[in-house]
C-alpha positions as CSV (number, residue, x, y, z in Angstrom):
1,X,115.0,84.3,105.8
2,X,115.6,87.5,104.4
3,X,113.5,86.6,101.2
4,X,110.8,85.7,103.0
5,X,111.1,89.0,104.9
6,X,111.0,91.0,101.7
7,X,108.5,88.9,100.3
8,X,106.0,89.4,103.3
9,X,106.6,93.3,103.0
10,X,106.1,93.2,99.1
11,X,103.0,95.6,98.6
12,X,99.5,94.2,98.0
13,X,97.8,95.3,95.0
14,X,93.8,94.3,95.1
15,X,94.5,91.9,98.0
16,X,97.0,90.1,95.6
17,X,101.3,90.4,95.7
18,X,103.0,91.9,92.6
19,X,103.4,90.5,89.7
20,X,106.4,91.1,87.4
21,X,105.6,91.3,83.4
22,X,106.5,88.2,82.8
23,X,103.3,86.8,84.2
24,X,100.5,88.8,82.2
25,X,99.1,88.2,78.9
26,X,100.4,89.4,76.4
27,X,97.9,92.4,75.5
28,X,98.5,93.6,78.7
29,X,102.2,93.1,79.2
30,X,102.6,95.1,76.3
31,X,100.4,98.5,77.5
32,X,103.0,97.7,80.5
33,X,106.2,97.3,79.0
34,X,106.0,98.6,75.6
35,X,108.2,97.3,72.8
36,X,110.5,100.3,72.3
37,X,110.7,99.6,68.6
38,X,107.1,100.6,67.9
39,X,107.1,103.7,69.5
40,X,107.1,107.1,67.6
41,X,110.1,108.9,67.3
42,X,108.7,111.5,69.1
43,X,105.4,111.7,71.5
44,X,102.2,113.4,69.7
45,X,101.4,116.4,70.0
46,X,98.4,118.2,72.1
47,X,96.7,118.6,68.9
48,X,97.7,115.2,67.1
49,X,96.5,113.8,70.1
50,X,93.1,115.2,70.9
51,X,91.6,116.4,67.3
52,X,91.1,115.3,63.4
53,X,92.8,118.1,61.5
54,X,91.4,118.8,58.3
55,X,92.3,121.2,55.9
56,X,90.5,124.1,53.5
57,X,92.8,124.8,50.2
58,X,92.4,127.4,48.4
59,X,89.5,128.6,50.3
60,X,87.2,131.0,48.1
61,X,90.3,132.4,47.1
62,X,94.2,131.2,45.7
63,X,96.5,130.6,48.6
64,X,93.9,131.2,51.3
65,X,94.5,127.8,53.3
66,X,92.9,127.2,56.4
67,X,93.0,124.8,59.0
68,X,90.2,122.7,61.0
69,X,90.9,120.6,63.9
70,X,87.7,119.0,65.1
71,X,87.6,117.7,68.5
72,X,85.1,114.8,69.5
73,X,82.9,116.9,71.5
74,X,82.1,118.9,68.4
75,X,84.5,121.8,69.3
76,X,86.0,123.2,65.7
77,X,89.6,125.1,65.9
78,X,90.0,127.2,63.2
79,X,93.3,129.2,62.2
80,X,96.3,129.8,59.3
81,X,97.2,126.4,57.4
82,X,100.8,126.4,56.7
83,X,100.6,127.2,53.4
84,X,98.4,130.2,53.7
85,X,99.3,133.0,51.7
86,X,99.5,136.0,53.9
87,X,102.1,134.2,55.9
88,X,104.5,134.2,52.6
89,X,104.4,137.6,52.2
90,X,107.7,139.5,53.7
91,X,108.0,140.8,57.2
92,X,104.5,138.1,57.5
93,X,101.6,138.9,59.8
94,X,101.9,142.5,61.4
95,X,98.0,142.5,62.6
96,X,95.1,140.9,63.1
97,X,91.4,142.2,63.0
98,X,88.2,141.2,64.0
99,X,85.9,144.4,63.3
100,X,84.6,142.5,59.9
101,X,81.9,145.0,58.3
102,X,78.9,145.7,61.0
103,X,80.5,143.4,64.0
104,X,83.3,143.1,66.2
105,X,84.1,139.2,66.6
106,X,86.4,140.7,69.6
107,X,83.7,142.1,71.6
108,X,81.6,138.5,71.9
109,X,81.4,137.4,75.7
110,X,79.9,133.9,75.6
111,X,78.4,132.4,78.4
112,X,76.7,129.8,80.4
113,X,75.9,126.7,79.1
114,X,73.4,127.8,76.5
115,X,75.9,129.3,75.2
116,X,74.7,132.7,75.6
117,X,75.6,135.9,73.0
118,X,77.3,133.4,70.9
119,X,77.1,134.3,66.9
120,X,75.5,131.7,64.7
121,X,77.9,132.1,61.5
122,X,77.9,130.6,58.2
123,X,80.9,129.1,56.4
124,X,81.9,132.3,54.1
125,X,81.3,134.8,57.1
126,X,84.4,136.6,57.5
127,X,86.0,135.9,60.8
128,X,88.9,138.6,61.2
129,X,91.1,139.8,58.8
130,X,95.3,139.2,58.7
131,X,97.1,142.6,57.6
132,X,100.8,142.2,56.0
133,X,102.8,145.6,55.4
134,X,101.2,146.4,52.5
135,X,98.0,143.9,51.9
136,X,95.0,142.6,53.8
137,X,93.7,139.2,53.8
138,X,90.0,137.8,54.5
139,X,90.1,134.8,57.0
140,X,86.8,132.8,56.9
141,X,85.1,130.6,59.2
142,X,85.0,127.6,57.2
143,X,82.5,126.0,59.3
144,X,79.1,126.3,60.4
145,X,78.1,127.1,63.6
146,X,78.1,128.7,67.2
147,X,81.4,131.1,67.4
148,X,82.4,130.4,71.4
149,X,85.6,132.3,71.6
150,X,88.5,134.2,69.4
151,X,92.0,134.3,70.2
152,X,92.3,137.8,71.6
153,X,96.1,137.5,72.1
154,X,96.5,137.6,68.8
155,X,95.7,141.6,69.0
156,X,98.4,142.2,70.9
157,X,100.3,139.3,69.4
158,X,100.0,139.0,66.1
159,X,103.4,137.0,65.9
160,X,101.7,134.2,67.4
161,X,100.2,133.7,63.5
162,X,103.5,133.6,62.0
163,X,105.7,131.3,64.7
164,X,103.0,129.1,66.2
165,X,99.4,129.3,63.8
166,X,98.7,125.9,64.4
167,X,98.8,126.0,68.0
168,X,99.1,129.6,70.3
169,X,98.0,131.0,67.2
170,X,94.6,129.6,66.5
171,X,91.9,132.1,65.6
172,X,88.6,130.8,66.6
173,X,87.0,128.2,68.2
174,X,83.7,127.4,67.4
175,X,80.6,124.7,68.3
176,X,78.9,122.8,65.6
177,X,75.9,120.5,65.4
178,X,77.4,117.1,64.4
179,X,74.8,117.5,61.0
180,X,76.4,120.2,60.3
181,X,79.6,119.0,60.4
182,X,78.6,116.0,57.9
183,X,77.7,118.4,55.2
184,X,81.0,119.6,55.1
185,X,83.8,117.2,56.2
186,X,84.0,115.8,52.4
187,X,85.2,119.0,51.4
188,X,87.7,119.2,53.5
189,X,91.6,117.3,53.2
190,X,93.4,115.0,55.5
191,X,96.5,116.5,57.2
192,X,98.4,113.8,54.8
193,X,96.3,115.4,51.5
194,X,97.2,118.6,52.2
195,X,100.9,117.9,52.7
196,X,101.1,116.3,49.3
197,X,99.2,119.0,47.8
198,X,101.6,121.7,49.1
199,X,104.8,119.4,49.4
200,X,105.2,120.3,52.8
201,X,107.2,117.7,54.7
């Protein structure tokens, strides 16, 4: 009596009672009940998880390595590889910035859809420049394309580059036409390339 009591309150799903694993296929049981050996170690991160990263060594210059993580929308993240030499230096990044030549990148104020005041830039453009204690570095755009947005916490943080340039520490996000992109992605590394190249583990 009782189990048909606890059967008749079971919840209805679709107009149908539960089901326990058992009883799906097997594609399904397994998005349900994963088999704990095949997970990862540990989860992905944000950016493993929503972009390609790709990689610039050596960019124009020795040790300049930049980073690319291209989302499917078209959105580029540019920033520091790991490798990149200004971060070697001692004391690392003390200041970031974005007055390059005749323009401030800091003082862009994109809007609307159309993507209003944005700055077409080529892939050599200078984005912003990194200062050590003594030397000052050139950071590029890498890509062609619409600059949206820099990282403007980066003026006031400029730590960010040294403890966290592949995330908080990104430098500039930028929209590119999907042509565009195809011109250039060749020259780029995988994340796994440029680990080998740099024997970072």
């Amino acid at each position: 009596m009782a189990g048909e009591d606890a059967a008749a309150c079971a919840p209805q799903v679709g107009g149908h009672a539960p089901r326990d694993a058992a009883s799906f296929d097997e594609e399904t049981r397994a998005l349900i009940a994963p088999d704990a050996g095949s997970l990862p170690a540990t989860p992905p991160s944000a950016v493993e998880a929503n972009f390609a990263r790709y990689f610039a060594a050596d960019y124009l210059n020795p040790g300049h390595d930049q980073y690319v993580y291209r989302h499917p929308n078209g959105l580029c993240v540019v920033g520091l590889a790991p490798a990149h030499v200004a971060l070697k230096e001692e004391g690392g990044i003390t200041a970031i910035d974005f007055n390059v030549g005749k323009t401030d990148r800091s003082e862009i104020k994109v809007t609307g859809k159309r993507k209003r005041n944005a700055q077409h830039l080529q892939e050599n453009s200078a984005l912003c420049k990194v200062c050590t204690k003594d030397k000052t570095f050139v950071v590029r755009c890498c890509v062609k394309g619409q600059l949206l947005e820099i990282n403007d916490r980066l003026m006031k943080q400029p730590d960010l580059l040294n403890t966290s340039a592949d995330r908080e520490g990104y430098i500039a996000i930028f929209m590119q036409k999907p042509a565009d992109w195809l011109k250039v992605k060749d020259k780029f590394l995988s994340f796994e390339e440029y680990k080998n190249l740099r024997g970072i583990c």
